[in-house]
N, C-alpha and C positions, 0 to 999 in steps of 0.2 A: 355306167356312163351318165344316166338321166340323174344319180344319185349326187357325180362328183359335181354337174354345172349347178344343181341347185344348191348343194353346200358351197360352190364358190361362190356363188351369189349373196348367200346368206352370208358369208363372210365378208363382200363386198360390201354391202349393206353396214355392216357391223362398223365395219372402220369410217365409212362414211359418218355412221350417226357419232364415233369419239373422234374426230375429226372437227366437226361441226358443232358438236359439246364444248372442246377446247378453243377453238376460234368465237365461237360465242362468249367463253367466260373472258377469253383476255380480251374482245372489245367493250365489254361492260367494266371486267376492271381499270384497263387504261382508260376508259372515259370517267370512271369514279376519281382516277387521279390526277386527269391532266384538266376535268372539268373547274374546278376553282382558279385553273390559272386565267379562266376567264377576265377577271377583278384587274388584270393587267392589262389588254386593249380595253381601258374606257378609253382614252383620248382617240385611240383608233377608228372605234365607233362615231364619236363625233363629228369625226373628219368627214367618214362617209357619210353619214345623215345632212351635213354641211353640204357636201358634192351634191345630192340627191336632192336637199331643197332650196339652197341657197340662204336659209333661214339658220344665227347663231342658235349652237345647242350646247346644254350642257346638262352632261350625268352625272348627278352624287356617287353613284356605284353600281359597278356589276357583279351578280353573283352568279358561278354556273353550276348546278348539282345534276344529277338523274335521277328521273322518275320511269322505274322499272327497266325499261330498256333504251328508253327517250332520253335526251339531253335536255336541260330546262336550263332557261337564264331567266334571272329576272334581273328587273332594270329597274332601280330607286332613283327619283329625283329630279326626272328628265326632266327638261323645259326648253320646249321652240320657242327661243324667244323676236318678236318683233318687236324693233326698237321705233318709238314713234320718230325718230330720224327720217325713217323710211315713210313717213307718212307725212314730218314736214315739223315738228317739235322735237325737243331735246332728250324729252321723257322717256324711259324705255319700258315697254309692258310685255308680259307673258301673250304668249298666241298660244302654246298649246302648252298645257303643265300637268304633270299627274307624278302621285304620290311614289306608286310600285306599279310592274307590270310587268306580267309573268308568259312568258314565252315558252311553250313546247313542242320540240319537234318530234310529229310520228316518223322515226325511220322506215320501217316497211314499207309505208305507205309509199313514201319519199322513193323509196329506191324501188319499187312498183309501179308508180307512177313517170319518174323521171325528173320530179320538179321536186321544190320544198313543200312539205305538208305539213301546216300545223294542228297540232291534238287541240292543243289550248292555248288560248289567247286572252288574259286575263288583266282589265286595267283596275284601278282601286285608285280614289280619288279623281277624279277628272276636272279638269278646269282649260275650257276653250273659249279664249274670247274671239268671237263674229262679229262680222259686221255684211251688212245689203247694200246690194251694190243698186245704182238707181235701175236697175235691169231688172234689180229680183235677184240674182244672184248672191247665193252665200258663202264667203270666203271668210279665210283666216284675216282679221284686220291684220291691217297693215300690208299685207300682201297681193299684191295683183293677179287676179284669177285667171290665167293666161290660156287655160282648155275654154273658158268664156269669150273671152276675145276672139281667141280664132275659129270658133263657131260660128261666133254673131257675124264676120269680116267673109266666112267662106260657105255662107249660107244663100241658096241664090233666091227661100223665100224673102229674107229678111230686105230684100233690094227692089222686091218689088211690091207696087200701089196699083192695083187697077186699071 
């Protein structure tokens, strides 16, 4: 009796762990395969980084591979760009520009946690032009530091003198 539940056990075990073998290799292989189709949402990405800063963007390219069991993208050629329109000229200048930038995500973690976790986060080349605002403040030129404003506006020191 004690003999048959611990060999079904051990059996149960058994198929668990080729269960979870073959469901591990085929989500690493369909991510080996379906990861390059990455290269297809750039303009997608744009869109959303557009929604999210209101700032034109543009990506030379995306690439998606994996690293081990992580998904990795990296992103060539970005550029926030702020056009001095917005500031009051014709001229149009980079706000934030970087060469590559390498993104990975720890799945475990991610699916442990609940949220997105990134392993690495990796920029090469960096180029941000700032500008001080007469407050002190540093923002992206061109751009209106709008967490600044409605601090200074919902501050009840900042209202009061003595």
């Amino acid at each position: 009796m004690v003999f048959n539940v611990v060999f079904g056990i051990g059996r149960l075990l058994r198929r668990l762990l080729i269960v979870g073998s073959v469901a591990l290799a085929a989500y690493v292989s369909a991510g080996r395969q379906f990861m390059p189709a990455v290269a297809d949402y750039t303009q997608f990405v744009e869109e959303k980084v557009f929604e999210l800063t209101g700032l034109p963007v543009n990506i030379a390219s995306l690439t998606g591979s994996f690293s081990g069991f992580n998904p990795t993208i990296q992103v060539s050629g970005l550029s926030l760009l702020v056009t001095e329109a917005q500031i009051g000229t014709a001229t149009e200048s980079g706000g934030l520009v970087f060469d590559r930038a390498m993104l990975t995500l720890d799945v475990l973690a991610s699916l442990w946690q609940r949220r997105w976790v990134l392993e690495e986060f990796e920029v090469a080349d960096l180029d941000v032009a700032l500008r001080q605002s007469p407050s002190g403040v540093w923002q992206l030129r061109g751009k209106r530091c709008v967490a600044a404003a409605r601090s200074q506006r919902h501050d009840p020191a900042a209202g009061r003198h003595g």
